[in-house]
C-alpha positions in Angstrom: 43.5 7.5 12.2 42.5 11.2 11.5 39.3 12.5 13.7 36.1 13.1 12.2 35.0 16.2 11.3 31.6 17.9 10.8 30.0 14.1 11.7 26.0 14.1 11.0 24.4 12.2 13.8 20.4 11.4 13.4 17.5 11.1 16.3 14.1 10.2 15.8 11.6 13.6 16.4 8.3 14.1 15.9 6.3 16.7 13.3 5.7 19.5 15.4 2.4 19.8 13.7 1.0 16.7 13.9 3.6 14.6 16.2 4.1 11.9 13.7 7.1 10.0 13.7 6.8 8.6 10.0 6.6 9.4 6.3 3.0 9.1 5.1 2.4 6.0 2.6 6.3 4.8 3.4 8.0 1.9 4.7 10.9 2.1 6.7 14.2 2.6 5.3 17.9 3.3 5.8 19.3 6.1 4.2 23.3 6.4 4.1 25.2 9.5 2.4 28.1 10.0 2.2 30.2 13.1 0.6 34.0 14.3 0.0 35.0 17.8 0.9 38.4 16.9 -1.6 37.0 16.1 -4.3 33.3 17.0 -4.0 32.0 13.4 -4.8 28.4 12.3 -3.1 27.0 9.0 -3.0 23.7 7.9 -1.1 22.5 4.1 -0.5 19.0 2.9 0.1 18.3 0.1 2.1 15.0 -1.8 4.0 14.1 -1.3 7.1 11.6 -2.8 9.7 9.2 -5.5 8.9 8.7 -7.0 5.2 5.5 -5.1 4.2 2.7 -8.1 3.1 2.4 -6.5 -0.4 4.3 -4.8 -3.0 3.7 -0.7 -4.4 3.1 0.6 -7.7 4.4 4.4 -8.0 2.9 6.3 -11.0 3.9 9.9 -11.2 2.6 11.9 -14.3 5.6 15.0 -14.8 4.0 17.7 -16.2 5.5 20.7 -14.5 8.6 21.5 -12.8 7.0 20.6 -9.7 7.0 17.2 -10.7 10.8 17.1 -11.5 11.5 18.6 -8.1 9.9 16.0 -6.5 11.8 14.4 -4.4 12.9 10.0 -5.2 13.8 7.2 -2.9 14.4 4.3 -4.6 15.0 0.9 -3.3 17.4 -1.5 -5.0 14.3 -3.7 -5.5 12.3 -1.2 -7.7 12.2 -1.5 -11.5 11.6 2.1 -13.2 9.4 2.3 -16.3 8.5 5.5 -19.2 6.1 3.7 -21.2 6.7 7.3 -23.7 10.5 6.2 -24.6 9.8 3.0 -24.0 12.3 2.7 -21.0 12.2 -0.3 -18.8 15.2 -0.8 -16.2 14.3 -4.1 -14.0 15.3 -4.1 -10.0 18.3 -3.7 -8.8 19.6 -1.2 -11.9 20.9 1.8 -10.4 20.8 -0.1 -7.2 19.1 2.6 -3.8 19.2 6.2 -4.1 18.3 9.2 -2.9 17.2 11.9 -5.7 14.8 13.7 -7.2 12.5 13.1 -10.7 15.3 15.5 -12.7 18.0 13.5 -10.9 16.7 10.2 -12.0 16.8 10.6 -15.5 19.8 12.6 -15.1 21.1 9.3 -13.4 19.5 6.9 -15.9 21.2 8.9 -18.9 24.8 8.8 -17.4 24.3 4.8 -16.3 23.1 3.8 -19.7 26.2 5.9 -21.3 28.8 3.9 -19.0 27.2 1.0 -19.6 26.6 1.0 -23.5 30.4 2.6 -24.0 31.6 -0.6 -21.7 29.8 -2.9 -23.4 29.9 -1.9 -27.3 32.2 0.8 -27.2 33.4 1.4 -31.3 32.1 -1.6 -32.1 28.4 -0.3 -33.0 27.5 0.3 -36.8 26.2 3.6 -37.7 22.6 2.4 -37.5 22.3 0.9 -34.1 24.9 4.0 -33.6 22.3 6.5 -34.7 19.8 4.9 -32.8 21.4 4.9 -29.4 21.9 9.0 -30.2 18.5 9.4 -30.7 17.3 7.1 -27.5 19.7 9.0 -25.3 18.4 12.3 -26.7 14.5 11.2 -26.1 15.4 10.4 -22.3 17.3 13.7 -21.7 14.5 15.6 -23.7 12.3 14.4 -20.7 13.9 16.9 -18.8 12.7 20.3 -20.8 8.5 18.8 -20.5 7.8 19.3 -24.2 5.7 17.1 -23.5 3.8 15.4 -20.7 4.9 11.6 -19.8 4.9 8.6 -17.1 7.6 7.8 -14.6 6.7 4.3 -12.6 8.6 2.7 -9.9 7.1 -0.7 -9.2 8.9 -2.2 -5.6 8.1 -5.2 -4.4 9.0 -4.6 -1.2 7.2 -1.4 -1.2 10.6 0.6 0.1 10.7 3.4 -2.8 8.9 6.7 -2.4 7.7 9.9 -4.5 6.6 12.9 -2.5 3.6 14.3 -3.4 3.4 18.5 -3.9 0.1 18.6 -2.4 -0.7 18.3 2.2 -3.1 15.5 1.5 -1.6 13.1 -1.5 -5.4 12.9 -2.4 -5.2 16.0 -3.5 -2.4 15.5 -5.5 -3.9 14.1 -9.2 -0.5 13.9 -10.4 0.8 11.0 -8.1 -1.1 7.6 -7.8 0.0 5.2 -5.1 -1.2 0.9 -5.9 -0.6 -1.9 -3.6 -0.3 -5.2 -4.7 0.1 -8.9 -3.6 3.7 -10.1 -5.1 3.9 -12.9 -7.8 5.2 -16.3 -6.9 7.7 -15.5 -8.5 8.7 -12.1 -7.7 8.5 -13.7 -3.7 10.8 -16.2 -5.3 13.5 -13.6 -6.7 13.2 -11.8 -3.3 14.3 -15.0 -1.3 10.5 -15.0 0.5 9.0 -18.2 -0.4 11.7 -20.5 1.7 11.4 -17.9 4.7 10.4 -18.2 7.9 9.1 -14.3 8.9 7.0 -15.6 11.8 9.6 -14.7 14.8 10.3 -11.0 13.5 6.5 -10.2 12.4 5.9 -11.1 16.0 8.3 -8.9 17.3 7.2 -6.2 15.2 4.2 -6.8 16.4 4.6 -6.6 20.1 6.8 -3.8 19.5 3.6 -1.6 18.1 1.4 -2.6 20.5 3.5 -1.2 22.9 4.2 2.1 21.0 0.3 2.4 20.7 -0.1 2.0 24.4 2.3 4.3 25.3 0.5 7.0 23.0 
């Protein structure tokens, strides 16, 4: 087995401005990276972390400037992503958790819808549904060059996707709205929630903060 080289190893800290340990407005997650010096290849993975939050988050950034493509994107593999402009609806689990920004999404949308709709149709397509697939994929990417304002929305039940804001206080940012939600029946139901016992752990959790509180 070869040694590792150049290994990233993580500790919590605290802001030195403020002495927080955690993102404003954001569950906790797990954030895994990984990329190859041969071939240049990156890959990141989103998963949950700590508790299951009691309700779900709504994520509604309106991209207007570059400042709003450089924000930067975690997305949860339960988030669905929706531009109501192009009509674009991808439910959870497409794309699966990343780590990006708003440019890097689309750019990341584009590319998955290519792979999937060569795999899937490949030369079979006639030259209208042809022509309209062009002139889908040429809408998304045109997102890119703000022509024109539009929507981005990430709706995660499990409240583990994030959108930074460009502004200290994110009430000061008009751009980017933040809505919590209970979960549907059946969006607990699709999660694996409604047949699960999260008594033990919330109490856990619970005894865990109090103790972090008391220490502060």
């Amino acid at each position: 087995m070869m040694p590792f080289s150049g290994q990233v190893m993580t500790f919590p800290s605290t802001c030195g401005a403020c002495a927080t340990q955690y993102i404003p407005y954001f569950q906790e997650v797990i954030v895994m990276a990984s990329s190859c010096d041969a071939c240049g290849y990156r890959n990141s993975e989103v998963k949950p972390g700590g508790r299951i939050p009691l309700k779900g988050k709504k994520i509604k950034v309106h991209v207007k400037n570059i400042k709003d493509l450089n924000r930067d994107v975690i997305k949860s593999d339960t988030a669905s992503i929706k531009i109501p402009e192009i009509d674009l609806e991808l439910v959870s689990g497409t794309l699966g958790g990343l780590v990006t920004t708003v440019e890097g999404l689309i750019s990341k949308i584009s590319e998955s819808l290519e792979r999937v709709h060569g795999f899937t149709f490949g030369d079979s397509l006639d030259d209208t549904r042809r022509r309209k697939w062009k002139e889908f994929r040429t809408r998304l990417d045109k997102l890119k060059s703000l022509d024109e304002p539009w929507t981005l929305i990430i709706d995660d039940a499990l409240a583990n996707s994030f959108v930074s804001p460009v502004a200290d206080d994110i009430k000061d940012d008009n751009q980017l709205t933040l809505e919590e939600y209970e979960r549907s029946w059946e969006q607990n139901e699709e999660l694996g929630l409604n047949d699960m016992d999260t008594s033990s752990a919330d109490a856990a959790y619970g005894s865990a903060d109090v103790e972090s509180s008391n220490d502060g």
